[in-house]
mmCIF entry with sequence, helices, sheets and N, C-alpha, C, O atoms, coordinates in Angstrom:
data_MODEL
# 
_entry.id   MODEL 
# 
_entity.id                         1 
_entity.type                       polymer 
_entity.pdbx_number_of_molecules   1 
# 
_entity_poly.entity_id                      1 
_entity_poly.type                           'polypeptide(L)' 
_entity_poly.nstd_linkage                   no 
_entity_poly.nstd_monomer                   no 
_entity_poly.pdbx_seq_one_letter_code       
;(UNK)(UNK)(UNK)(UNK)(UNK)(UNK)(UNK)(UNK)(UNK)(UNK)(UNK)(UNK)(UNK)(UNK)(UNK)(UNK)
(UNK)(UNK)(UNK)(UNK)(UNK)(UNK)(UNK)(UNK)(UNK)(UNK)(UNK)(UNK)(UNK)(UNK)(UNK)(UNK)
(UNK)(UNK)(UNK)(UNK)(UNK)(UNK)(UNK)(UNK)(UNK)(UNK)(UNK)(UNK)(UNK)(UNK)(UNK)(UNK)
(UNK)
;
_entity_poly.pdbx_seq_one_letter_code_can   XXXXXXXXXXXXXXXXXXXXXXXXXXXXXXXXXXXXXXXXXXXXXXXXX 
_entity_poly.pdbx_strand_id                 A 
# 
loop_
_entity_poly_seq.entity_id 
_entity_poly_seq.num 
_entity_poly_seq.mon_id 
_entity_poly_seq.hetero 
1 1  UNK n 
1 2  UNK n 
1 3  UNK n 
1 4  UNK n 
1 5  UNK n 
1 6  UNK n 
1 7  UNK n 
1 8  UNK n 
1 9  UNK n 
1 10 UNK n 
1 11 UNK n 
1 12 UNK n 
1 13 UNK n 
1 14 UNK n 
1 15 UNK n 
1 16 UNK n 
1 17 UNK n 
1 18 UNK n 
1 19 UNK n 
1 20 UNK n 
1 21 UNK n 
1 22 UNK n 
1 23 UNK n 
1 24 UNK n 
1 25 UNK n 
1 26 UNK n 
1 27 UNK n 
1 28 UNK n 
1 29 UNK n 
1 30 UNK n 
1 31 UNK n 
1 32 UNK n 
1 33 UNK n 
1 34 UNK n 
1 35 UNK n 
1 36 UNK n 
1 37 UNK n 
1 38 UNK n 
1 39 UNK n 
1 40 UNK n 
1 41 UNK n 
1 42 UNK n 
1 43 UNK n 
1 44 UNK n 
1 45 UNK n 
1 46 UNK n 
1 47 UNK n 
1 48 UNK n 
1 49 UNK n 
# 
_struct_asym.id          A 
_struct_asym.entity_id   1 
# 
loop_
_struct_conf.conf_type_id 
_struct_conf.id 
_struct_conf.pdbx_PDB_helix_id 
_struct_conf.beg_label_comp_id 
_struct_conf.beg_label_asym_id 
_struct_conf.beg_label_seq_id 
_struct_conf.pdbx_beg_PDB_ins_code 
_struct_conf.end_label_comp_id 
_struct_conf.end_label_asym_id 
_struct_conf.end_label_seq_id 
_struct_conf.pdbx_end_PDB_ins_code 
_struct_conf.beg_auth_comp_id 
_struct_conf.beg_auth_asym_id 
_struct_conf.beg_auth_seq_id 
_struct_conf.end_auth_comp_id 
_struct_conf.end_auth_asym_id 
_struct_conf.end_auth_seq_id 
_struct_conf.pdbx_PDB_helix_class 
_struct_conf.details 
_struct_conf.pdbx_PDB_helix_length 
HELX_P HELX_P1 AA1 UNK A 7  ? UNK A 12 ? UNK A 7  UNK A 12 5 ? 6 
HELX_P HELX_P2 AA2 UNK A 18 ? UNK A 21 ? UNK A 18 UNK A 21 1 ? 4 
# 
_struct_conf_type.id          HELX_P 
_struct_conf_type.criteria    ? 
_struct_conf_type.reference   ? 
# 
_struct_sheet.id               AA1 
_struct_sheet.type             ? 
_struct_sheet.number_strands   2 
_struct_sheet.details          ? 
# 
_struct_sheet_order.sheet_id     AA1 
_struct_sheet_order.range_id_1   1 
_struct_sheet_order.range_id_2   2 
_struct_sheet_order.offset       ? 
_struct_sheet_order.sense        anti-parallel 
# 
loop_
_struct_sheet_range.sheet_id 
_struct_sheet_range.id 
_struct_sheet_range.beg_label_comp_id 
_struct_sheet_range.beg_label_asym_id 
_struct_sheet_range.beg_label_seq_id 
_struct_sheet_range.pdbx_beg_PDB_ins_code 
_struct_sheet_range.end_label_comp_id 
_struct_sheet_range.end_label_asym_id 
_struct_sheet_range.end_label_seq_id 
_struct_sheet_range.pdbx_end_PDB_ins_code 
_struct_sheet_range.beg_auth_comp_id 
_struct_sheet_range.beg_auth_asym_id 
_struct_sheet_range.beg_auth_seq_id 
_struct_sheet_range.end_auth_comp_id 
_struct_sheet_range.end_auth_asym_id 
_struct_sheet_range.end_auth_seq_id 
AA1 1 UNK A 26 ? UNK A 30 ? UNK A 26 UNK A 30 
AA1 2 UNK A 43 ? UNK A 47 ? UNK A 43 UNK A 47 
# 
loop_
_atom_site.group_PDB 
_atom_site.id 
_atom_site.type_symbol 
_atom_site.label_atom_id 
_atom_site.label_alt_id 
_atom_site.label_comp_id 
_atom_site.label_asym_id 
_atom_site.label_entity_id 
_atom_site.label_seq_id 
_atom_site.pdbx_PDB_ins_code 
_atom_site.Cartn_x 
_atom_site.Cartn_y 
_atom_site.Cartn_z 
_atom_site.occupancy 
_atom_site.B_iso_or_equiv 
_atom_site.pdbx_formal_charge 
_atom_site.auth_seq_id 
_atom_site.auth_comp_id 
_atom_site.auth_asym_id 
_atom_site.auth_atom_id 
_atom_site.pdbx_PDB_model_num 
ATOM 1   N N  . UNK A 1 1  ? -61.270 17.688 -10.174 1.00 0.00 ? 1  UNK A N  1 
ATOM 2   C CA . UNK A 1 1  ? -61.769 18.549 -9.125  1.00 0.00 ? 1  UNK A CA 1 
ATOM 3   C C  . UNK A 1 1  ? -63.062 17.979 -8.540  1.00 0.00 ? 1  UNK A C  1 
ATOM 4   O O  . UNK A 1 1  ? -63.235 18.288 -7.361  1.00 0.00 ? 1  UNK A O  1 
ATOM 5   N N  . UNK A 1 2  ? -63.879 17.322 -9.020  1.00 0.00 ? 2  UNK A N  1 
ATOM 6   C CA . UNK A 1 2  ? -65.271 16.876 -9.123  1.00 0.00 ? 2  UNK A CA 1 
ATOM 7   C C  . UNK A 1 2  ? -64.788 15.590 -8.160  1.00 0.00 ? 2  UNK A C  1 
ATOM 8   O O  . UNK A 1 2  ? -65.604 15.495 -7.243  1.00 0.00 ? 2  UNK A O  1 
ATOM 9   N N  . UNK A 1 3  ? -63.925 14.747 -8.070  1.00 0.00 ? 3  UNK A N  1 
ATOM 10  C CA . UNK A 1 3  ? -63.869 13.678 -7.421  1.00 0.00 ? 3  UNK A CA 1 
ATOM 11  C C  . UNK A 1 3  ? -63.031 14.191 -6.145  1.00 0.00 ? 3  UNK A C  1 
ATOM 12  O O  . UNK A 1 3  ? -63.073 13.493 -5.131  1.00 0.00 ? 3  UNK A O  1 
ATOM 13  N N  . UNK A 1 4  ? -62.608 14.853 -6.144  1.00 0.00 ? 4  UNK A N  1 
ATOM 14  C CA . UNK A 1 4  ? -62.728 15.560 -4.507  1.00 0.00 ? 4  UNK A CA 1 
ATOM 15  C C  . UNK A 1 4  ? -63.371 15.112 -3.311  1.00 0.00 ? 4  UNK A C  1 
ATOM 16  O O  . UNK A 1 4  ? -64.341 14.444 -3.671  1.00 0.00 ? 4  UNK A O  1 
ATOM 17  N N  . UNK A 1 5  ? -63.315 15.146 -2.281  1.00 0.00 ? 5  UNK A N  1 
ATOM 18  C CA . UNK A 1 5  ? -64.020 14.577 -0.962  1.00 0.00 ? 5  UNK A CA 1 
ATOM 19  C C  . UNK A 1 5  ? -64.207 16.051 -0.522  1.00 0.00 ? 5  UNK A C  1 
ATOM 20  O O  . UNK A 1 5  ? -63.301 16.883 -0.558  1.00 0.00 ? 5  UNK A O  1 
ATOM 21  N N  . UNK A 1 6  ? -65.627 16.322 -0.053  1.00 0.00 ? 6  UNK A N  1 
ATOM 22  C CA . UNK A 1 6  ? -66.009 17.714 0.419   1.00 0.00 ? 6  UNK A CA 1 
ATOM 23  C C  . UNK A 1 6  ? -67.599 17.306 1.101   1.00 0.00 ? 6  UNK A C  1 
ATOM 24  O O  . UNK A 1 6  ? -68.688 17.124 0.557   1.00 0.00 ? 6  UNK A O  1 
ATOM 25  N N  . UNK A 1 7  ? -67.194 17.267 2.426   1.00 0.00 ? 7  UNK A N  1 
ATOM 26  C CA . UNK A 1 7  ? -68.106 16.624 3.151   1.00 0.00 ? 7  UNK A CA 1 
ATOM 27  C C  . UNK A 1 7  ? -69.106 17.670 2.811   1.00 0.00 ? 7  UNK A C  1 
ATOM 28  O O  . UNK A 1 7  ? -70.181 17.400 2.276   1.00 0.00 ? 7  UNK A O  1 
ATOM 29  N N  . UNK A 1 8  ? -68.609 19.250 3.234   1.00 0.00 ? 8  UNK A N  1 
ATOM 30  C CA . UNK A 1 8  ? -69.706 19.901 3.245   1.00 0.00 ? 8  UNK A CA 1 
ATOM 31  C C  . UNK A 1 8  ? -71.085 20.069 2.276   1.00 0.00 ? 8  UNK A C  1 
ATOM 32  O O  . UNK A 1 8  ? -72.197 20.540 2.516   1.00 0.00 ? 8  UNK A O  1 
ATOM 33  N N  . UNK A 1 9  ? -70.383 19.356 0.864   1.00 0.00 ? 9  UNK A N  1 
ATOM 34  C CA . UNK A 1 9  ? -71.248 19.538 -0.188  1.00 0.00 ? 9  UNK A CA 1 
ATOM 35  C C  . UNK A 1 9  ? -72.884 18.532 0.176   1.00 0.00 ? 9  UNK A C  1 
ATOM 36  O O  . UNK A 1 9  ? -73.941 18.708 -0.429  1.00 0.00 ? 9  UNK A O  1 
ATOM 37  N N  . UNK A 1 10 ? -72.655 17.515 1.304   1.00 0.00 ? 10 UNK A N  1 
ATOM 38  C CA . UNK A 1 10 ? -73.506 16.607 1.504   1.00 0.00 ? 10 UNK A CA 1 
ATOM 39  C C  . UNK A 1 10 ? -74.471 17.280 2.564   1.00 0.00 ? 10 UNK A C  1 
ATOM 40  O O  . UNK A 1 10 ? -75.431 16.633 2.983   1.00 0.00 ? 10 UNK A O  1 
ATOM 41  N N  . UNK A 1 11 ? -74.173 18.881 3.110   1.00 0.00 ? 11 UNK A N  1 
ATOM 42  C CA . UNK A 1 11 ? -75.216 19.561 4.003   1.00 0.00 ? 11 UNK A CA 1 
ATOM 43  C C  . UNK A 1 11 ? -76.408 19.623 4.158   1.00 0.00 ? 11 UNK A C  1 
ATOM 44  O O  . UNK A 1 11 ? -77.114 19.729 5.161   1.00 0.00 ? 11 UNK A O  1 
ATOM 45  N N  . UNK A 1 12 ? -76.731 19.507 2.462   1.00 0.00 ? 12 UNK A N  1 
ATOM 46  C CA . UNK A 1 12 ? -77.888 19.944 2.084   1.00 0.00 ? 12 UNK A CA 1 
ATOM 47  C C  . UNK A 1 12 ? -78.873 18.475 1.490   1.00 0.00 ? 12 UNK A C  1 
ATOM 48  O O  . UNK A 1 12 ? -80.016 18.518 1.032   1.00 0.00 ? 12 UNK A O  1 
ATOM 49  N N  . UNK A 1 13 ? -78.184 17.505 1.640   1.00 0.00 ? 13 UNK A N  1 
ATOM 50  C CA . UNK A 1 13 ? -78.627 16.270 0.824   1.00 0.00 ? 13 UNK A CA 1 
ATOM 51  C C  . UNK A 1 13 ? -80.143 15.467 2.175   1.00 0.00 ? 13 UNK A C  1 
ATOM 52  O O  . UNK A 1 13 ? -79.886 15.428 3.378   1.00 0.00 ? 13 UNK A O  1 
ATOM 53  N N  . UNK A 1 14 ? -81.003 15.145 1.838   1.00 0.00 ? 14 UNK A N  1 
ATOM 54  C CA . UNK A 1 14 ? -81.874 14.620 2.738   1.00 0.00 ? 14 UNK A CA 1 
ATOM 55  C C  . UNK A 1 14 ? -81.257 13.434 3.690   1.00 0.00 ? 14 UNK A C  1 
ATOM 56  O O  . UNK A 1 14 ? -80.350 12.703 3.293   1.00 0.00 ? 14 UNK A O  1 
ATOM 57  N N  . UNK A 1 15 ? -81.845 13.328 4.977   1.00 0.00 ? 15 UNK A N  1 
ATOM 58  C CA . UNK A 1 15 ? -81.233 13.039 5.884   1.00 0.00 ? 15 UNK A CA 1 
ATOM 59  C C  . UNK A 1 15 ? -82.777 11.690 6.188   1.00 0.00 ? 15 UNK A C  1 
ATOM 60  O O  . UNK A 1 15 ? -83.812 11.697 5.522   1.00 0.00 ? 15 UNK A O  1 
ATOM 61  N N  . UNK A 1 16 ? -82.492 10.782 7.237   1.00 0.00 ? 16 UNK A N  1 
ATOM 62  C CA . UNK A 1 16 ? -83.340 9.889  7.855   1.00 0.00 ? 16 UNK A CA 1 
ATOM 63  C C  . UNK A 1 16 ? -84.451 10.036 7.092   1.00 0.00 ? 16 UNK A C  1 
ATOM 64  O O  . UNK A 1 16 ? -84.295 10.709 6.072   1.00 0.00 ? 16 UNK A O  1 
ATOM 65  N N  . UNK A 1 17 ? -85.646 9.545  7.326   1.00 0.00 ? 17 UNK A N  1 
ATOM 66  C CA . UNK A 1 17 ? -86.902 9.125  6.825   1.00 0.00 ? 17 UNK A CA 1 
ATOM 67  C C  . UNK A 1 17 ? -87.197 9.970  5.041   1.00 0.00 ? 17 UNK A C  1 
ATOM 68  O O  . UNK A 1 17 ? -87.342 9.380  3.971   1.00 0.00 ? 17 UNK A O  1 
ATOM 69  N N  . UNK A 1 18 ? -87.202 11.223 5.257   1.00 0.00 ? 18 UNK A N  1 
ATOM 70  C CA . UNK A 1 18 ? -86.730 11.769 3.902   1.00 0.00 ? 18 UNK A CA 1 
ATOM 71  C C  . UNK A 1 18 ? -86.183 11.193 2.930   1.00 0.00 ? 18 UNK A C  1 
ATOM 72  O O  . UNK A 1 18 ? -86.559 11.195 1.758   1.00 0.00 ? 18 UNK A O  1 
ATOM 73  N N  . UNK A 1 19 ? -84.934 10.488 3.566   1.00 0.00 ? 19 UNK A N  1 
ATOM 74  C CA . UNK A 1 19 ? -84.277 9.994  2.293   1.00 0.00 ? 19 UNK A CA 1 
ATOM 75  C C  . UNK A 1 19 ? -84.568 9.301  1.799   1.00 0.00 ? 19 UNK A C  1 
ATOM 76  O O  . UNK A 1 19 ? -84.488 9.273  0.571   1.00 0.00 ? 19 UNK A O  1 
ATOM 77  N N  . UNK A 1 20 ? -85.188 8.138  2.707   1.00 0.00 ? 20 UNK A N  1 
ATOM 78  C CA . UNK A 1 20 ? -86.111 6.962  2.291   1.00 0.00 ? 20 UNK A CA 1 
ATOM 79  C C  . UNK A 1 20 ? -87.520 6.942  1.312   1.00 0.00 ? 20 UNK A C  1 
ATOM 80  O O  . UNK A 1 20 ? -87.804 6.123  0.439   1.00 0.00 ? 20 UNK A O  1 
ATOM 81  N N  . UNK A 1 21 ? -88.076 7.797  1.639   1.00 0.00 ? 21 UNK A N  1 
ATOM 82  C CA . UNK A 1 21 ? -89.160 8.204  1.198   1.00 0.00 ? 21 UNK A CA 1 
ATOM 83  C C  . UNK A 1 21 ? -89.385 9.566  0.081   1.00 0.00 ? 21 UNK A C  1 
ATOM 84  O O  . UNK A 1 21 ? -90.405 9.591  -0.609  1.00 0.00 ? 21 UNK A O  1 
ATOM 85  N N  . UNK A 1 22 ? -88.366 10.655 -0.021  1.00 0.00 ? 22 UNK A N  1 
ATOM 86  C CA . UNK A 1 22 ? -88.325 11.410 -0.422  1.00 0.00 ? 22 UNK A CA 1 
ATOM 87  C C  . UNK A 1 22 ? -87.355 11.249 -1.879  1.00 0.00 ? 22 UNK A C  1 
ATOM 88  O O  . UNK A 1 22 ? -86.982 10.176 -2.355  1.00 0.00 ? 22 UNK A O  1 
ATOM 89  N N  . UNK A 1 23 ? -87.070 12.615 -2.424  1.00 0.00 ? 23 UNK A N  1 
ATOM 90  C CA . UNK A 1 23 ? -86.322 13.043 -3.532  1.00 0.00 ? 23 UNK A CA 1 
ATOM 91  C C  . UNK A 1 23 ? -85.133 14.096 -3.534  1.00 0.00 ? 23 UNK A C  1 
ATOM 92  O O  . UNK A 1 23 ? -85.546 15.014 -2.826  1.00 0.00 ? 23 UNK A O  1 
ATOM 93  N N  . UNK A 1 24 ? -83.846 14.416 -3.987  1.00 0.00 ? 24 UNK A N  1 
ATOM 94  C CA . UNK A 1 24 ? -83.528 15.279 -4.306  1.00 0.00 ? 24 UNK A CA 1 
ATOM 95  C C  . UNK A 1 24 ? -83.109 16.268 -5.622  1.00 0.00 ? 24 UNK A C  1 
ATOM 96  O O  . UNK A 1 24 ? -82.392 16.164 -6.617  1.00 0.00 ? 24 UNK A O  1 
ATOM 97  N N  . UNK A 1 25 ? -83.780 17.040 -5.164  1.00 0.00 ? 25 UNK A N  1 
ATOM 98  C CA . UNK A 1 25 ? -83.174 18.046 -6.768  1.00 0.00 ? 25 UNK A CA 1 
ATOM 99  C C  . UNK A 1 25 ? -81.917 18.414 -7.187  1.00 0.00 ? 25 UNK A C  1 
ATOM 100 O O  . UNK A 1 25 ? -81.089 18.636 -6.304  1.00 0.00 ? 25 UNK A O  1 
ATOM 101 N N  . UNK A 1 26 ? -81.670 18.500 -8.058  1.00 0.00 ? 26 UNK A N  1 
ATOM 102 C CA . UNK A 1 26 ? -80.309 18.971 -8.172  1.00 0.00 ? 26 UNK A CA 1 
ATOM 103 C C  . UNK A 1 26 ? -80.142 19.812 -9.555  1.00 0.00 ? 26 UNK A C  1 
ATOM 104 O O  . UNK A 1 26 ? -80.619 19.448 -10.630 1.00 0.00 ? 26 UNK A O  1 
ATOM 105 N N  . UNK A 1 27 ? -79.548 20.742 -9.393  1.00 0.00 ? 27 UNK A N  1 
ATOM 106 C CA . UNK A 1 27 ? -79.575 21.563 -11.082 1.00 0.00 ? 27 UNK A CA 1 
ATOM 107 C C  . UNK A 1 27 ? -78.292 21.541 -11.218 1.00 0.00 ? 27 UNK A C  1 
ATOM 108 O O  . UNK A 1 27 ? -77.563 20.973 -10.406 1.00 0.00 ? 27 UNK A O  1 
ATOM 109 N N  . UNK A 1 28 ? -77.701 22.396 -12.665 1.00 0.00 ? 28 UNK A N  1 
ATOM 110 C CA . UNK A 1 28 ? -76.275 22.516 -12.766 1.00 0.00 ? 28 UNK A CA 1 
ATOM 111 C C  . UNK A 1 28 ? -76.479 23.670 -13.686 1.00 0.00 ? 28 UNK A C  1 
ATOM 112 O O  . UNK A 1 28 ? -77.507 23.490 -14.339 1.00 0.00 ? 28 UNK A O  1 
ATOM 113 N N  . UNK A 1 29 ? -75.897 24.759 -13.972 1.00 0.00 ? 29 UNK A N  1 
ATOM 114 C CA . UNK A 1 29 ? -75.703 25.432 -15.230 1.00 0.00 ? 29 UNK A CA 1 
ATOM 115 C C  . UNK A 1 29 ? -74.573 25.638 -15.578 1.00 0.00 ? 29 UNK A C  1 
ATOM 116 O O  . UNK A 1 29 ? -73.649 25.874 -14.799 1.00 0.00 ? 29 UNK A O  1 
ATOM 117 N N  . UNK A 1 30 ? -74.458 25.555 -17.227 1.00 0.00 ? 30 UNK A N  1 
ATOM 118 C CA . UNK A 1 30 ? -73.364 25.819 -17.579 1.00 0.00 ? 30 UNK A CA 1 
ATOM 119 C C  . UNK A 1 30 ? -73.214 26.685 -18.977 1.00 0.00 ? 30 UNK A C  1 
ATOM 120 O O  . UNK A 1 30 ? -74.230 27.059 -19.563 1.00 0.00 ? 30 UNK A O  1 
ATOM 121 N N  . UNK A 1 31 ? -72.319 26.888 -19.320 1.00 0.00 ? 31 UNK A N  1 
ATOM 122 C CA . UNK A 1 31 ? -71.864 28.235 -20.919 1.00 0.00 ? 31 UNK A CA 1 
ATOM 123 C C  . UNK A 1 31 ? -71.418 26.939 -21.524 1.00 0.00 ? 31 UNK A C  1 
ATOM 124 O O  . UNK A 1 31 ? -70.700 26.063 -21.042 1.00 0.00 ? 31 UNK A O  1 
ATOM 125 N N  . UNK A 1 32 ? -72.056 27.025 -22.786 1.00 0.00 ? 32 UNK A N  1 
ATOM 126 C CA . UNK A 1 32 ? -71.194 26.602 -23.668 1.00 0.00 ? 32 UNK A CA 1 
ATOM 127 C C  . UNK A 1 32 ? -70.802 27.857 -25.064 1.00 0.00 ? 32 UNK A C  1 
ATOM 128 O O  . UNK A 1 32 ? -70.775 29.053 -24.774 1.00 0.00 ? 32 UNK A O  1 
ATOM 129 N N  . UNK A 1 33 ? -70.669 27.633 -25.761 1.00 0.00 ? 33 UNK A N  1 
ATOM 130 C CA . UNK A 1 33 ? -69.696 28.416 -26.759 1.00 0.00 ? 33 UNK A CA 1 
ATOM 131 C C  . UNK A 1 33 ? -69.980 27.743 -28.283 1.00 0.00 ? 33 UNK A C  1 
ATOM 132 O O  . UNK A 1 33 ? -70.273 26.600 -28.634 1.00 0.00 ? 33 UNK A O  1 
ATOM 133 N N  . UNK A 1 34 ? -69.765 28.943 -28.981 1.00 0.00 ? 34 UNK A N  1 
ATOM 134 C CA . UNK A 1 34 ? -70.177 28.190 -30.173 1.00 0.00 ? 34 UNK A CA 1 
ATOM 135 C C  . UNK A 1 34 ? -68.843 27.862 -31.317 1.00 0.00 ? 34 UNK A C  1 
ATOM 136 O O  . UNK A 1 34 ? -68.322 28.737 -32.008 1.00 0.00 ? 34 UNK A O  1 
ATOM 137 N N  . UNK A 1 35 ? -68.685 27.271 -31.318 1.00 0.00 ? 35 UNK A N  1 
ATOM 138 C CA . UNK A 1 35 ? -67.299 26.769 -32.196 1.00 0.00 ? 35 UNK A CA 1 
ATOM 139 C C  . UNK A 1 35 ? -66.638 27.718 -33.130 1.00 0.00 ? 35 UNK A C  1 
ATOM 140 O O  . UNK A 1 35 ? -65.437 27.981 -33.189 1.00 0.00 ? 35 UNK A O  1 
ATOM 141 N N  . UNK A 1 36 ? -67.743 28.255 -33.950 1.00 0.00 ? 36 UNK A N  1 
ATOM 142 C CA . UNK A 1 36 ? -66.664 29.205 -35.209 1.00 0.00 ? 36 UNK A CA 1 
ATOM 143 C C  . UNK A 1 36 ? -67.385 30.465 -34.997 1.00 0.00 ? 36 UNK A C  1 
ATOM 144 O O  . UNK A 1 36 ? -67.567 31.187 -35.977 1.00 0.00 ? 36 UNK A O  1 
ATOM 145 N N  . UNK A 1 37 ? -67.823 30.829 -33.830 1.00 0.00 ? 37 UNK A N  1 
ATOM 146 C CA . UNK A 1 37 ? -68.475 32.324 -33.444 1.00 0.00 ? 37 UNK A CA 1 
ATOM 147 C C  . UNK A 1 37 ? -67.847 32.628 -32.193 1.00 0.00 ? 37 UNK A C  1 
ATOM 148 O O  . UNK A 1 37 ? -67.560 33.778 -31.858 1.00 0.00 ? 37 UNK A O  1 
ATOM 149 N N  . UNK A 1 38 ? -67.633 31.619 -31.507 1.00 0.00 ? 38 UNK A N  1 
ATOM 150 C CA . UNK A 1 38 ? -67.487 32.359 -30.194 1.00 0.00 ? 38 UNK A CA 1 
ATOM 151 C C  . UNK A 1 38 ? -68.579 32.533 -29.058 1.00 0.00 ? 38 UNK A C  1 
ATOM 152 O O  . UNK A 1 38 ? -68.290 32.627 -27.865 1.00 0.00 ? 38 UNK A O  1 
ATOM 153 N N  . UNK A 1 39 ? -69.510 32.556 -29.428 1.00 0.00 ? 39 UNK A N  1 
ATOM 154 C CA . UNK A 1 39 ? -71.183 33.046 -28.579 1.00 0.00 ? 39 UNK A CA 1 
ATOM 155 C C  . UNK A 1 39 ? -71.546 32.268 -27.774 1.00 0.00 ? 39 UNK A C  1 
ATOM 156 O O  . UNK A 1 39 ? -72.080 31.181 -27.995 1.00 0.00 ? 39 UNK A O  1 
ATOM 157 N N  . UNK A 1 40 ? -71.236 32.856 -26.527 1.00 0.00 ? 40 UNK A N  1 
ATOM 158 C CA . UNK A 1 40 ? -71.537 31.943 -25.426 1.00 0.00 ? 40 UNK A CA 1 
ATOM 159 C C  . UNK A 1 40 ? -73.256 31.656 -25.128 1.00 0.00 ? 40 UNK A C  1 
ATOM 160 O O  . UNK A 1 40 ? -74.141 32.493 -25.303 1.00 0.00 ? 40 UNK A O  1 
ATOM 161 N N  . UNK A 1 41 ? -73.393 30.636 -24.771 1.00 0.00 ? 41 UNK A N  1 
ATOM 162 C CA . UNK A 1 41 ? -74.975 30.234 -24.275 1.00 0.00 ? 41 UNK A CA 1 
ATOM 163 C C  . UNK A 1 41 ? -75.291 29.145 -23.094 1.00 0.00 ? 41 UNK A C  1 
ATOM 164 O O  . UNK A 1 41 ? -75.050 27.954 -22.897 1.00 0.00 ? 41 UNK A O  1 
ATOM 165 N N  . UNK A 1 42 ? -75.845 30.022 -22.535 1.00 0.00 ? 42 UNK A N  1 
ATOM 166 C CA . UNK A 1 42 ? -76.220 29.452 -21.347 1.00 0.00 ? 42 UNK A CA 1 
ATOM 167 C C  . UNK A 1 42 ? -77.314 28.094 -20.929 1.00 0.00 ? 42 UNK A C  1 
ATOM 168 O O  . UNK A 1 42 ? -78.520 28.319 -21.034 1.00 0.00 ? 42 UNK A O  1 
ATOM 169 N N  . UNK A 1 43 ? -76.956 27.008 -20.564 1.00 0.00 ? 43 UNK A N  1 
ATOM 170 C CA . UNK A 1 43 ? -78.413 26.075 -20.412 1.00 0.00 ? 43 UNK A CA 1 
ATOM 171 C C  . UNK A 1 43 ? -77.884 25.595 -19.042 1.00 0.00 ? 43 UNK A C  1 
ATOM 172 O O  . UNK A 1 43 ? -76.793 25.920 -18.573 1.00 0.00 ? 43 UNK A O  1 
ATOM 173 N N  . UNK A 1 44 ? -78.839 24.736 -18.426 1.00 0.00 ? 44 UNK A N  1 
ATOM 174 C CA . UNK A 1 44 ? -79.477 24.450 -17.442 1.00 0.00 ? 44 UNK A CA 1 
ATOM 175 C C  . UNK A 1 44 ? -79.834 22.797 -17.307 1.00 0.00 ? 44 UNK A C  1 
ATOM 176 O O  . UNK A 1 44 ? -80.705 22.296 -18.018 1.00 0.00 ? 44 UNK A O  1 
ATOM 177 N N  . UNK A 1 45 ? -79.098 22.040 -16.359 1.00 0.00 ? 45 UNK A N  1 
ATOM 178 C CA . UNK A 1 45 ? -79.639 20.692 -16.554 1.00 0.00 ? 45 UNK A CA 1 
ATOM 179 C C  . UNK A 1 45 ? -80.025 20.710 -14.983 1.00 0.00 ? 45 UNK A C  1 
ATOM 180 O O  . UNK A 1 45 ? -79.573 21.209 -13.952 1.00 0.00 ? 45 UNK A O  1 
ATOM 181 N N  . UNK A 1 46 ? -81.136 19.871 -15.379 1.00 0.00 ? 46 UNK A N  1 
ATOM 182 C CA . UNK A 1 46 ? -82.292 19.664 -13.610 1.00 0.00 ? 46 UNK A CA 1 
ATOM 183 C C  . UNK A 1 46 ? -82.868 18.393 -13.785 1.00 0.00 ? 46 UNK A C  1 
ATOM 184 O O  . UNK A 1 46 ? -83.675 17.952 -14.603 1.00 0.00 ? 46 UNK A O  1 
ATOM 185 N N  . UNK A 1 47 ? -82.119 17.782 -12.592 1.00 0.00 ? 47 UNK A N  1 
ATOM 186 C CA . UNK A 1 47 ? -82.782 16.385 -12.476 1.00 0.00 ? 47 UNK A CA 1 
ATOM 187 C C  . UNK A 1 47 ? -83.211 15.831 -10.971 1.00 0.00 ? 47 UNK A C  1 
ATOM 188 O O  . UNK A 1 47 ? -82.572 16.354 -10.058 1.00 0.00 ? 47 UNK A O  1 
ATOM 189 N N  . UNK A 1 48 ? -83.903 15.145 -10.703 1.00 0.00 ? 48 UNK A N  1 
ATOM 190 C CA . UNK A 1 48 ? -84.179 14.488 -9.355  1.00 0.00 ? 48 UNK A CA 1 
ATOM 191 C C  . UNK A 1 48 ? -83.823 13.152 -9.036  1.00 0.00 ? 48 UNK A C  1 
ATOM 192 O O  . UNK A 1 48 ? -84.085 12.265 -9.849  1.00 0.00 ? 48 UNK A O  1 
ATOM 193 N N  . UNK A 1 49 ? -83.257 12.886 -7.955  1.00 0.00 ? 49 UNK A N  1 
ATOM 194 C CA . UNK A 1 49 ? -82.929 11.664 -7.900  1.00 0.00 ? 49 UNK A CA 1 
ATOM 195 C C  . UNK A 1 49 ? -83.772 10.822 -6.389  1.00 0.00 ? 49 UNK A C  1 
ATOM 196 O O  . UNK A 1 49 ? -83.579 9.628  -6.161  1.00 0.00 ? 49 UNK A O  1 
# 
């Protein structure tokens, strides 16, 4: 699903001089689960590129 072509996802990505000079953020969250409980938990990955 992730290798998909979806122009729109690039709306928000920095454009001319920005890009050159600038950064973008990007976060993700996700659940993971705990193997012999069940208990979902939530984290957060944030990086800049």
């Amino acid at each position: 699903m992730a290798n998909k072509s979806d122009l729109s996802r690039d709306a928000f990505m920095l454009k001319g001089p920005l890009a050159q000079k600038g950064y973008d953020w990007w976060w993700h969250s996700f659940t993971g689960y705990h193997e012999k409980t069940g208990k979902a938990k939530s984290f957060l990955l944030s990086f800049y590129l």
